[in-house]
N, C-alpha and C positions, 0 to 999 in steps of 0.2 A: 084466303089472303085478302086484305084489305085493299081497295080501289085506292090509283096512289090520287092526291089532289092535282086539279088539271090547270091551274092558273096560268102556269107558264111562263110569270112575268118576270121572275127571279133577273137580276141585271149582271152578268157575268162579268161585263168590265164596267164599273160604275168610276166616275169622275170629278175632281172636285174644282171647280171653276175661277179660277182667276184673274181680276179686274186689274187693267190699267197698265197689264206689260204685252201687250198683244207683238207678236216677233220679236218677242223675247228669247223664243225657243234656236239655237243652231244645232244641226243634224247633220252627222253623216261623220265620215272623217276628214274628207278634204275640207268639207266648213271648218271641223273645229280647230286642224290644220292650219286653216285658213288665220282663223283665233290666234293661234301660238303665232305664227309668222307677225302679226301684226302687235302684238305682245312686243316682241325682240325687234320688231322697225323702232316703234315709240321707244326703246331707249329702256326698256326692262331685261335685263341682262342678267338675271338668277332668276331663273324659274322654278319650281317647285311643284310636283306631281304627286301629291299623298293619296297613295290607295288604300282603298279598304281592301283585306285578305280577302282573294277569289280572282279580283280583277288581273287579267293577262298581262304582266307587264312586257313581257316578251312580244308582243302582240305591239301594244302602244309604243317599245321604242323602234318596233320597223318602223312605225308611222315618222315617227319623229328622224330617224336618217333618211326616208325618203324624203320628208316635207321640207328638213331646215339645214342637216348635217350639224349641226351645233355639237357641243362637245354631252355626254350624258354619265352620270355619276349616278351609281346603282346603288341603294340601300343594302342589300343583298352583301354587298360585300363588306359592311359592319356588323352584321347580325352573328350572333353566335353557332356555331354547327347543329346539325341536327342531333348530336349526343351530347355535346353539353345543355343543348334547354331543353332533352329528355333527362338528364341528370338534376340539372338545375330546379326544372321545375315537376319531378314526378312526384313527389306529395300530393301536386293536386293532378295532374295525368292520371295517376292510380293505374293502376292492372284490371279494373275492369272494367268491362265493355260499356254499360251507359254511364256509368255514375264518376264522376270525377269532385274538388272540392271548388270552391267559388274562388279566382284569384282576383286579388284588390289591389295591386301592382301594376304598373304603364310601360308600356311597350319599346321605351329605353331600357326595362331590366333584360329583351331578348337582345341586346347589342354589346359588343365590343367596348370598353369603352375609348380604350389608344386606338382602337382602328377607328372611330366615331371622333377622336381628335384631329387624327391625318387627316381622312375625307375632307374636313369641315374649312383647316388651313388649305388644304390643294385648290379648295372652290374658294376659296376666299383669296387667292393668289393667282387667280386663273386669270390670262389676260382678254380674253374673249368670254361672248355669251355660253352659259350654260344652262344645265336642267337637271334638277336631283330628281331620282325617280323610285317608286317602289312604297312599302309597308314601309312608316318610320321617317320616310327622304325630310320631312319638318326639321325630322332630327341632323340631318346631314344640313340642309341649310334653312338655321332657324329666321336667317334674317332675307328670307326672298324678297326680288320687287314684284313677283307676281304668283302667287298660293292658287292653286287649284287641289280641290277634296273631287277626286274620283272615287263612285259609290258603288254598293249593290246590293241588293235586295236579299234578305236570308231563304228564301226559297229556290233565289237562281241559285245560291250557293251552293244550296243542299242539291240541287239538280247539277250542276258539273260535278259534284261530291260523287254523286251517281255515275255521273261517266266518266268519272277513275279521277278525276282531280283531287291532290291530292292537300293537303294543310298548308297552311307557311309556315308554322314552324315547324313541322317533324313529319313533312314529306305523304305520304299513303299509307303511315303507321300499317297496319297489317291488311289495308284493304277494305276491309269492315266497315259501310257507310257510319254505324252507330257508333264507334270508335274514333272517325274521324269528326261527325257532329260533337260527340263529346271535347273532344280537342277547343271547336268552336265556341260554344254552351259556352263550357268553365273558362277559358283562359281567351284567345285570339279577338273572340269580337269583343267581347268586355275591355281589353285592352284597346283596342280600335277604337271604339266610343268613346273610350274617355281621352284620346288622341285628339277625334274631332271634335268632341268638344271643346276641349285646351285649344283651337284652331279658331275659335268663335271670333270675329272679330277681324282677323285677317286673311278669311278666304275670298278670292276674288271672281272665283268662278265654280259655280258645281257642275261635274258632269255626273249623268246618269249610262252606268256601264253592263245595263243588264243586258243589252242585246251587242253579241260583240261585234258584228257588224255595221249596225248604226249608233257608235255614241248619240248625247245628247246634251248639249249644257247652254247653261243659263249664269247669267251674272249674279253673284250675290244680292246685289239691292230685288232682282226680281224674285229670287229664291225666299229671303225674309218676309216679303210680303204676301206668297203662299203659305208660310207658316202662322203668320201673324192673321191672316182672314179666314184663314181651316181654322183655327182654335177659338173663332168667336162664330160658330155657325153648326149645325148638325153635318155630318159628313157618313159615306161609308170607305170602307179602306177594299184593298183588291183581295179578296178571297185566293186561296187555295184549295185543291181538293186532291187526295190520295187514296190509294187503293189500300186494301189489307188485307191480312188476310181471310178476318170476320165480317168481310167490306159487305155489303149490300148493293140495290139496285134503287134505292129510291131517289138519292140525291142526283143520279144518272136522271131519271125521270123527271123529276123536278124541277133542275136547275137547267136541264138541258146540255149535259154534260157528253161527253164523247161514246155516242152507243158501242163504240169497238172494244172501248176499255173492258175487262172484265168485271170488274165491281168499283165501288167509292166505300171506303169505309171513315176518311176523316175530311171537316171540312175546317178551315182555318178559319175563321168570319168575323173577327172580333179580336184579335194578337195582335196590337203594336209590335209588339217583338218579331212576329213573326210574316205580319202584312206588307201590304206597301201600301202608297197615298200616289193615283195616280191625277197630276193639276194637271188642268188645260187652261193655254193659253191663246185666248182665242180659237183658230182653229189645231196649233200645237200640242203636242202634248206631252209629258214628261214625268219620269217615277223614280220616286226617293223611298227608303225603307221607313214606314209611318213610327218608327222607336225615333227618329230624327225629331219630330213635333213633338213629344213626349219629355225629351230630354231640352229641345231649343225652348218651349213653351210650357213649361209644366202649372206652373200656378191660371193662365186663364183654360189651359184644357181639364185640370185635374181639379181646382178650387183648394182655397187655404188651407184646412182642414187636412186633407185628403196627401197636398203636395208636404205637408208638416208632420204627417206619420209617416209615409212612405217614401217622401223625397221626389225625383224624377224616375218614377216606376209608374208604369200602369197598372194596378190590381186589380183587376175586374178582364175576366175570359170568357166568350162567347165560341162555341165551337161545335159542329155538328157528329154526332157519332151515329152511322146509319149499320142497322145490322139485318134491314130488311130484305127476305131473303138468305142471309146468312149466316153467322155463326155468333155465337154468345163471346164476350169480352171476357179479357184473360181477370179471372178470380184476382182481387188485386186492394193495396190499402196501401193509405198514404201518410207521411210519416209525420209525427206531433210536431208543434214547433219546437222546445226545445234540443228534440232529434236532429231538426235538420239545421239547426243555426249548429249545434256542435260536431255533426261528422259532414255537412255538407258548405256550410259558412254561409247560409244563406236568413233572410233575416226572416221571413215570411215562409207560412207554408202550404199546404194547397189543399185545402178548404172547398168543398164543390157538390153541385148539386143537379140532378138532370131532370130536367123539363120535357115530359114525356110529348112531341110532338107528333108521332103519328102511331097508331098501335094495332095488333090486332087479339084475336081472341087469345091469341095463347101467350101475348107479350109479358114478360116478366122482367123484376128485379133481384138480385142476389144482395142482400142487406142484412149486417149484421150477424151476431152467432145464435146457435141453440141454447137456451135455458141450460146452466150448468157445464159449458163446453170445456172440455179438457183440455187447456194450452197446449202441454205436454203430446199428448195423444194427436191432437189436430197437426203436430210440428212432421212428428212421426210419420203420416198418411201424405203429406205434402213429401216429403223427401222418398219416400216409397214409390209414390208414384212419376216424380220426377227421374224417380232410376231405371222407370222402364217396369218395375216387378207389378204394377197395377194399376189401374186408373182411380181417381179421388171420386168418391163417393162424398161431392159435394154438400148434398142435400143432408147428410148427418150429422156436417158441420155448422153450418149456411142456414137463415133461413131466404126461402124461395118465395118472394111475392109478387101474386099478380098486379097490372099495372094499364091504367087505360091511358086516352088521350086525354092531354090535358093534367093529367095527374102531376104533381110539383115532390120527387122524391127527395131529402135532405139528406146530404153524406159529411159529414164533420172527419178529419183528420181521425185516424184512426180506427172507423168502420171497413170492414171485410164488406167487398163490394162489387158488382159487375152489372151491367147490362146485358139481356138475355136476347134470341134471335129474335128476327122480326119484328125490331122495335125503334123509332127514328127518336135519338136522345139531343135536347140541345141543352149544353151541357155549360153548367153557369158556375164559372171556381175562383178560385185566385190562380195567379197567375205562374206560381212555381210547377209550369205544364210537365218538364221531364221529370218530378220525381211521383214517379207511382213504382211500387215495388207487387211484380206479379210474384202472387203465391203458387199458381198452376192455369197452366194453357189448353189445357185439352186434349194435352197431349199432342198441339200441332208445332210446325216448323214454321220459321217466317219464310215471305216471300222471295230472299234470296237462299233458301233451302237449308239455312242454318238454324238450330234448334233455336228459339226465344227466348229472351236470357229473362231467368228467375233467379228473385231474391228473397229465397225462404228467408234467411238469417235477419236481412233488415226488416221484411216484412212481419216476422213473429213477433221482433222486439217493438211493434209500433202498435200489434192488435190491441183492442183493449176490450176485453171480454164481458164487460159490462155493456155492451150494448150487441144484449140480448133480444129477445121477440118482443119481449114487452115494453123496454126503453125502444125500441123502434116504433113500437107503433103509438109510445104515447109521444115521440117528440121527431121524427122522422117521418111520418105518413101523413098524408092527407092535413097539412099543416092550416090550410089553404079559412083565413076568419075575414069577413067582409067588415072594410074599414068605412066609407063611405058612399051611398047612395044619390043622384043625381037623376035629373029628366033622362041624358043620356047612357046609362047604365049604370055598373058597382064600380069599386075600386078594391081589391083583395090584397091580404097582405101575403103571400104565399112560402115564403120564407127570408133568410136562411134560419137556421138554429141557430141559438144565444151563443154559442162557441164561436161560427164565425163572422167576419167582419160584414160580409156581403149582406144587404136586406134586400126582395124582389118586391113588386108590384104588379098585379096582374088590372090592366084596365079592360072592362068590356064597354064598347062605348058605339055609338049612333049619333053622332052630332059633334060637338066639341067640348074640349074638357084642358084646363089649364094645369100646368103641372110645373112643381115646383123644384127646382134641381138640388137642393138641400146641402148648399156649397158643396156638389160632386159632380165630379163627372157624370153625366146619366147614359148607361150601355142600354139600346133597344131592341127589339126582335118583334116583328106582326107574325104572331104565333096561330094567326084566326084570320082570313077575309083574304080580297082580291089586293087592298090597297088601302092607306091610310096617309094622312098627311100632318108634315110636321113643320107650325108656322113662328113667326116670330109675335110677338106681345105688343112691339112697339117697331116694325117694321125696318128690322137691323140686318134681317140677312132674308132671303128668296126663302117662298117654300120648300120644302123638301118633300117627295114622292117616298115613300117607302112600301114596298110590295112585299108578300109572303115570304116568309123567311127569311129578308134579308135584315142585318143587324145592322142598325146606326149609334153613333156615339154621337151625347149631344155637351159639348165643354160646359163647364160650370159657369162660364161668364157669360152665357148665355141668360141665365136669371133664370129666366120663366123661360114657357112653351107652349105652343097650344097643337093638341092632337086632336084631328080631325078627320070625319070618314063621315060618307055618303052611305054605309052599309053597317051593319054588324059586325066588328070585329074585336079581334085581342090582344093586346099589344103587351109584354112583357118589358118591365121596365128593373134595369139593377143599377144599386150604387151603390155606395160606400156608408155603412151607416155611422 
């Protein structure tokens, strides 16, 4: 077993600093309490409390009868029942457990619409202060004198999801964490977004509702100005990290993670979608879900180019998959694009490639099929052994390649694929992360003891059996051609393959070396060393620290960059090409 690296310096909660609203931040609920009362003194008399699905509103309108007694109008009670918008919308719900279709519709199509009329005249006739409340309340009163967007982050979500909470629109559907994410994924927060975004302009205050103990909020004028100084400056976002059940021990080691836990098999390091952006102010501090910057800022974080093929999307994933110590990744292939823009409605597809960052002798990758593979035949063994009658004899189908550190493996949409145990993958794709269709698991159960749901059926229809041993290793393997040489080291072009969008650059560098963001977003990772530094050209934003393994994004408006290190190191660099 390979000694894991000892740096230590990895920054668990890293933060991004905000100039010029110092006690900006109110905390707690009597403050923000405090907020609402003073609201309704000055002569604001329709409040408006739009949540994002997760947040308690049960919760927030105790607060609100304790604090003010004012009158309160529930969203809740225009929304359609939990069988008509499983009716309404099961086309894209679907009957199975991850996969559902992409819905492009807003969050009035879950409402009533004669009861979203009444509501709207009752508040509008009301002779005293009030307050709409809940998923939607915009809708109940579109013309507030005082908008508050109460947030939350997709990780706390996914974590009360865990402890039985259940969707807004269709309740604890069967229980099934993957069941109810999916509800989220395809339909609730994609509606949500594009709520607050429709909200731009007249919100007046953000709160931050991940901790339901202590809100957090901030006025809009200070909110914009964290958006607006995060997208012209390198930044990291708040990682995640989870178990699995192929999880390993290194990212435990590394990052300095919870020794109790039993394993880390994923780490989030690099997903707007999925991160958050914690600002400080001053000494406050406060968290928004980082897809917020993305969607508020997209042209100076994403660059022209970039923001004009893909819109307000992030395409570029940084994410760790640790299997050190532990189990091989479920056998698995990702669908073409015109597969998934047709059964999935999604416009892009997921494209990826793993950056072998730490390895030992017997580290391997599963890439690609055998010379001559039988579609037929291979469909056969998969469903066989799915039924219990025998385990897959991977290696018949599969080729199996060894794989050290540093190695740059390339997986184009449609290669038969896996990482093997004892291998730490940092794993570089586009951004459509839930669709991977497992061909076979190893015959293991997931970690809530339910079998691991396989998709032979979509997964056969996306293999493509032309990228056999030899297309893999002439355009797959060891891709890695030195583009330029310098006093301070190379510059390697490492991939992706001509298929996908993504291009990498690996720097080794001793000194300083400028880099140019090629109207893209630039995603980073120090794949090599204790520390390296990431400065400005013309002195527009502070340096930035970035230590082993952690991933920075650097916006396109930034221009230039200069990367710098006192030592030896590697810095992996992706964009958009």
């Amino acid at each position: 077993m390979a000694a894991y690296p000892d740096y230590h310096n990895y920054d668990l909660h890293p933060v991004t600093d905000v100039h010029g609203f110092d006690g900006a931040v109110v905390s707690g609920w009597d403050a923000v309490m405090d907020v609402l009362a003073s609201e309704l003194a000055s002569g604001r008399r329709r409040i408006c409390f739009e949540l994002y699905p997760g947040v308690d509103e049960d919760a927030l309108a105790r607060q609100i009868a304790r604090k003010t007694g004012v009158r309160v109008f529930r969203s809740l009670q225009a929304r359609l029942s939990e069988a008509e918008l499983l009716s309404r919308f099961s086309a894209y719900i679907t009957d199975d457990r991850v996969f559902g279709r992409m819905y492009s519709g807003s969050l009035e199509d879950c409402f009533d619409p004669d009861i979203l009329r009444q509501l709207q005249g009752e508040i509008r006739d009301c002779p005293d202060p009030c307050i709409a409340l809940g998923t939607g309340a915009a809708l109940l009163m579109p013309d507030a004198d005082s908008l508050w967007h109460w947030d939350l982050t997709r990780w706390e979500i996914q974590l009360r999801m865990r402890r039985g909470m259940g969707t807004w629109m269709c309740g604890i559907m069967d229980g099934q964490q993957l069941t109810k994410y999916k509800v989220g994924y395809f339909m609730e927060w994609r509606m949500a977004d594009r709520m607050k975004r429709s909200l731009s302009g007249r919100i007046r205050f953000r709160v931050d509702a991940d901790d339901p103990s202590l809100p957090r909020l901030i006025p809009e004028d200070a909110y914009l100005s964290a958006l607006d100084q995060t997208a012209r400056k390198p930044f990291r976002m708040q990682a995640y990290y989870d178990p699995s059940v192929w999880g390993g021990q290194w990212m435990k080691h590394v990052f300095g993670l919870d020794p109790e836990v039993p394993n880390y098999g994923w780490s989030f390091d690099g997903v707007p979608e999925e991160n958050a952006l914690c600002f400080r102010f001053g000494t406050d501090t406060i968290t928004f879900p980082a897809i917020n910057l993305v969607h508020a800022r997209p042209l100076p974080l994403l660059g022209e180019h970039v923001y004009g093929r893909f819109g307000a999307e992030f395409p570029i994933r940084f994410d760790f998959l640790d299997t050190m110590e532990g189990g091989n990744l479920s056998l698995q292939v990702h669908p073409m694009t015109e597969y998934i823009q047709k059964t999935f409605g999604m416009q892009y597809t997921q494209d990826e490639s793993y950056y072998i960052l730490d390895a030992t002798d017997e580290s391997c990758v599963y890439l690609g099929v055998k010379p001559g593979m039988d579609l037929k035949a291979f469909e056969a063994a998969l469903r066989e052994a799915q039924s219990g009658a025998c385990p897959l004899d991977a290696e018949r189908f599969v080729n199996r390649f060894p794989v050290k550190k540093h190695d740059h493996v390339l997986i184009p949409a449609g290669t038969v694929h896996c990482s093997g145990k004892n291998t730490v993958v940092l794993e570089i794709s586009a951004t459509p992360y839930i669709f991977t269709f497992k061909l076979w698991d190893w015959g293991r159960v997931g970690l809530d003891g339910l079998p691991r749901p396989v998709h032979i059926d979509h997964g056969i229809a996306n293999i493509q059996a032309d990228r056999d041993t030899a297309f893999c290793e002439k355009n797959l393997l060891h891709q890695e051609t030195v583009t330029a040489r310098d006093a301070g080291g190379t510059v390697e072009h490492t991939g992706l393959h001509s298929l996908e969008f993504i291009e990498t650059e690996r720097h080794t560098l001793l000194g300083s070396r400028v880099i140019d963001v090629h109207d893209s977003v630039n995603v980073l990772n120090l794949v090599e060393g204790r520390e390296a530094w990431i400065e400005s050209t013309d002195g527009s934003f502070p340096p930035a620290v970035i230590h082993y393994s952690e991933t920075f994004i650097v916006p396109a408006a930034v221009g230039q960059y200069v990367l710098k290190s006192s030592e030896n190191v590697m810095v992996l660099c992706a964009r958009v090409r």
